[in-house]
C-alpha positions in Angstrom: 36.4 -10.6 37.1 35.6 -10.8 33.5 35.5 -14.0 32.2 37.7 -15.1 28.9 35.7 -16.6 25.8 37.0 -18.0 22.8 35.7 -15.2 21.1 37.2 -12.6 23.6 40.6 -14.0 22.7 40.2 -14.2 18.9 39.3 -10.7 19.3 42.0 -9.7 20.9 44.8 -11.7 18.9 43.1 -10.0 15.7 43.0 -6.6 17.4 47.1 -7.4 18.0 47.5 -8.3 14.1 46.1 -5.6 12.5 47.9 -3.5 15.1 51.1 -5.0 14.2 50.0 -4.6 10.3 49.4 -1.2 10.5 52.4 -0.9 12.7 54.5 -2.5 10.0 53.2 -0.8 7.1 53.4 2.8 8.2 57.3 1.7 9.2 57.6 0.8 5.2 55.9 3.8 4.0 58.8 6.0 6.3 61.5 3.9 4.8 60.4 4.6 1.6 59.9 8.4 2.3 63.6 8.1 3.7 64.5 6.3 0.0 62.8 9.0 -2.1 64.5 11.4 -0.4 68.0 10.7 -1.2 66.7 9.7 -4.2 65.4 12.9 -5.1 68.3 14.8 -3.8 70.7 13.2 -6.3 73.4 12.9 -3.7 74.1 12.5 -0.2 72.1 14.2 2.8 72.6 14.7 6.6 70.0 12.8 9.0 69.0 16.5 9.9 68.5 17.4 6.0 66.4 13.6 5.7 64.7 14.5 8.8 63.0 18.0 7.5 62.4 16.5 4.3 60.5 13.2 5.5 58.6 15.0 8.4 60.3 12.1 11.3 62.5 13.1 14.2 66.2 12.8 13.8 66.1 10.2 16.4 63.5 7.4 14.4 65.9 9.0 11.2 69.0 6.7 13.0 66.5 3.8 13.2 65.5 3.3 10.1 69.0 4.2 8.6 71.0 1.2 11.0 68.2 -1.2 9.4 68.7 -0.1 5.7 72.0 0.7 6.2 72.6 -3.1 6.9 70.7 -4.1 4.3 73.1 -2.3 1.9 70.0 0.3 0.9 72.1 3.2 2.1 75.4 3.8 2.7 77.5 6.6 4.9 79.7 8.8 2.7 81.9 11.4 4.5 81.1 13.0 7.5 77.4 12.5 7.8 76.6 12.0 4.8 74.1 9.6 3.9 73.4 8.3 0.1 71.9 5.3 -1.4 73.8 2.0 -1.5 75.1 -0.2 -3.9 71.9 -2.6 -3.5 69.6 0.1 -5.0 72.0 0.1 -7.8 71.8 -3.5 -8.0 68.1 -2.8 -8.0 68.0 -0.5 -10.6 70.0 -2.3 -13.1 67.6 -5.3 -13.2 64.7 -3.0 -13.6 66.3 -1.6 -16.2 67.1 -4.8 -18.0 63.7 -6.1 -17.2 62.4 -3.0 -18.9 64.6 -3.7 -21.8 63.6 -7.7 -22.3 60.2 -6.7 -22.4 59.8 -3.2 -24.3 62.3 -3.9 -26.9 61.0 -7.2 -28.6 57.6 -5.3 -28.8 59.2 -1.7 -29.9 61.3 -3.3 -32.6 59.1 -4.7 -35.4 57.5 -0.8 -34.6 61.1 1.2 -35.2 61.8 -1.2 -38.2 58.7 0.1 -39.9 59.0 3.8 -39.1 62.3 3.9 -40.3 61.1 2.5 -43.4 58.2 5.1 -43.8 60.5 8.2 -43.1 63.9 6.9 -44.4 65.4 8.1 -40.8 67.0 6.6 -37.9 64.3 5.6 -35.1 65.4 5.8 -31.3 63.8 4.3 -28.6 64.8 6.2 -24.6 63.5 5.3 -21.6 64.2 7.7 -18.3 67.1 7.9 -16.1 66.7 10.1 -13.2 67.8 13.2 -14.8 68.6 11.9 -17.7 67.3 9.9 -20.9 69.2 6.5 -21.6 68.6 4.9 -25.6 68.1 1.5 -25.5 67.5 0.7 -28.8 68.0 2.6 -32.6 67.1 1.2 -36.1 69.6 3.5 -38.5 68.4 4.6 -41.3 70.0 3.2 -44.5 70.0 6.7 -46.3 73.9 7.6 -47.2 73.9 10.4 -44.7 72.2 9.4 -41.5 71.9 9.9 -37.6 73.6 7.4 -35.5 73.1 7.3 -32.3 74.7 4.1 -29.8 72.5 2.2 -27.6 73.4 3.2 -23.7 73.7 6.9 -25.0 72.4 9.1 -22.4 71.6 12.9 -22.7 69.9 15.2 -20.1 66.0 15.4 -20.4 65.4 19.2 -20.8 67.6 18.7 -24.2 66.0 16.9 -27.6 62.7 15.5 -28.9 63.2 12.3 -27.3 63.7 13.4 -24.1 61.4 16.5 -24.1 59.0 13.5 -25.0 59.4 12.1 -21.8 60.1 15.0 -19.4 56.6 17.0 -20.6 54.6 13.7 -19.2 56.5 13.3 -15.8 55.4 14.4 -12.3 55.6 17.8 -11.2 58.2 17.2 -8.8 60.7 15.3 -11.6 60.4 18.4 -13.8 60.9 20.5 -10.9 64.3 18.3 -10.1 65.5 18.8 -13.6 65.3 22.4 -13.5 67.3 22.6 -9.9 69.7 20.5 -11.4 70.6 22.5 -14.6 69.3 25.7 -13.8 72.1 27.6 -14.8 71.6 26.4 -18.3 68.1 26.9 -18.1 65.4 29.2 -18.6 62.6 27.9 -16.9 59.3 29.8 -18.0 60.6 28.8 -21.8 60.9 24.9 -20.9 57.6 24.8 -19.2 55.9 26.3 -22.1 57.6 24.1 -24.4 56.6 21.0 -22.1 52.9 22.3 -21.9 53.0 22.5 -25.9 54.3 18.8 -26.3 51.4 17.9 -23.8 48.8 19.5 -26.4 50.1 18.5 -29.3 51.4 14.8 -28.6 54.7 15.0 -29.9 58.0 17.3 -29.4 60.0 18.2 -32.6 63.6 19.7 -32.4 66.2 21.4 -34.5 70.1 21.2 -32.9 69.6 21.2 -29.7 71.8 17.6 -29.4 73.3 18.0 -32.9 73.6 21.5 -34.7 73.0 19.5 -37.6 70.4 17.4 -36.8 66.8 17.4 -36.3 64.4 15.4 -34.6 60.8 14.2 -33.1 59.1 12.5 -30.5 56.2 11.4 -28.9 55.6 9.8 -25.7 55.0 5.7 -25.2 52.4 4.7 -22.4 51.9 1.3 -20.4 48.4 -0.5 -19.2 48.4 1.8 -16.8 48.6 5.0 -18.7 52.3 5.6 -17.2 54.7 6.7 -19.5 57.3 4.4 -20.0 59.5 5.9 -23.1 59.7 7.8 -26.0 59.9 6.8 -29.7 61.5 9.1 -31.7 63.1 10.0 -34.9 66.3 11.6 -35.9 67.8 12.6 -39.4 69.8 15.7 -41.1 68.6 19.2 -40.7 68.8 19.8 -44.8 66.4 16.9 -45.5 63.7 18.5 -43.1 61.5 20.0 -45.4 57.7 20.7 -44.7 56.7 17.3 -46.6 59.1 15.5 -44.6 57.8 17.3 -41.2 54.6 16.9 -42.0 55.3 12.6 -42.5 57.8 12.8 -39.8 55.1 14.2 -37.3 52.2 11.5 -38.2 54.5 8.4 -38.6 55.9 9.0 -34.9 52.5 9.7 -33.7 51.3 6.9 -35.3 54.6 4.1 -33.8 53.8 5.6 -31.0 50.4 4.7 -30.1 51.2 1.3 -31.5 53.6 0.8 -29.4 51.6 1.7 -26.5 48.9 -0.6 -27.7 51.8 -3.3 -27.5 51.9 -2.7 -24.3 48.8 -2.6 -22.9 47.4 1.0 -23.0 43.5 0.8 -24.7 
């Protein structure tokens, strides 16, 4: 008969923890496989379609989904249709505003200036999903000018400030945009386009939102080295000369990488 020490037993309640930890941690890493998943799909799935995506049998797939379902994570829509739930909106929104209280004081003072320099409206977009959402814009005070509303959202394969942000995202998020507008796409032309932006630092356009309109971008990074928007300006297509391109080019650049300094990135 073995005999039990205290140190037999602290082993073995410390075996049981880290056990459990592990235990726990690979169930939050499924969850948020599960999450991704519907995420990425940008609408509702079938346990079956969650299941081959997310590598876990249908039958751990029902698990999971009672616990998040109660949770209001995920919701059933239709005949087996699962989607997300009205808490990852709730989610979403205060990341959003949280992103907002704390790039925009910061970005400001920067947007003030560059619309100064180039005598055009500067735009500030951050991403959302498929899309590009502007959250703030310093108009220009020229007599004919772009104007653009904060909350404006356009599609990121479309315009220097969201060509900004789409040439520095994942793999997988460019790959999403092109399934989702493919028919208006042509795919071997964006990716080239998103590889030049990535050499050069900047995207510039000519009207691709307005026919009239003309515009450039450059990418704004965190501490981290993520990207977290794009700064960006916007102005008429007849004032876009080469002296103007040339200033337009360097002064986003420049707000840019001041901005990014702002926030963190060395």
């Amino acid at each position: 008969m073995h005999k039990l020490t205290t140190q037999s037993i602290e082993a073995t309640l410390n075996a049981n923890v880290e056990a459990r930890s592990i235990n726990g941690t690979q169930t939050l890493g499924r969850a948020l496989d599960i999450l991704f998943a519907l995420a990425e799909a940008d609408g509702a799935l079938s346990v079956t379609d969650i299941a081959q995506k997310v590598a876990i049998p249908e039958s751990s797939i029902y698990r999971f989904l009672q616990t998040l379902e109660q949770n209001g994570i995920v919701e059933r829509r239709g005949k087996g249709q699962i989607g997300l739930g009205m808490r990852i909106l709730d989610l979403a929104r205060s990341l959003s505003q949280q992103m907002h209280r704390e790039i925009v004081p910061l970005a400001l003072p920067v947007m003030e200036e560059l619309t100064q320099v180039t005598n055009e409206t500067s735009l500030l977009f951050i991403r959302s999903g498929a899309s590009a959402t502007s959250i703030q814009t310093v108009r220009s005070k020229a007599l004919i000018q772009y104007s653009a509303e904060n909350g404006r959202m356009l599609p990121l394969y479309l315009g220097a400030s969201c060509k900004a942000i789409l040439a520095y995202e994942s793999e997988k998020t460019i790959q999403n945009v092109l399934d989702k507008w493919a028919p208006n796409l042509s795919k071997d032309s964006l990716l080239q386009q998103l590889h030049r932006i990535r050499e050069q630092g900047y995207a510039l356009t000519q009207g691709e939102i307005d026919p009239d309109a003309f515009a450039v971008g450059a990418p704004v990074f965190d501490s981290r080295g993520m990207l977290v928007a794009s700064l960006s300006i916007a102005g008429p297509k007849y004032r876009f000369d080469d002296k103007l391109r040339r200033l337009s080019i360097q002064a986003v650049q420049h707000a840019a990488e001041e901005l990014s300094r702002k926030m963190g990135k060395e």
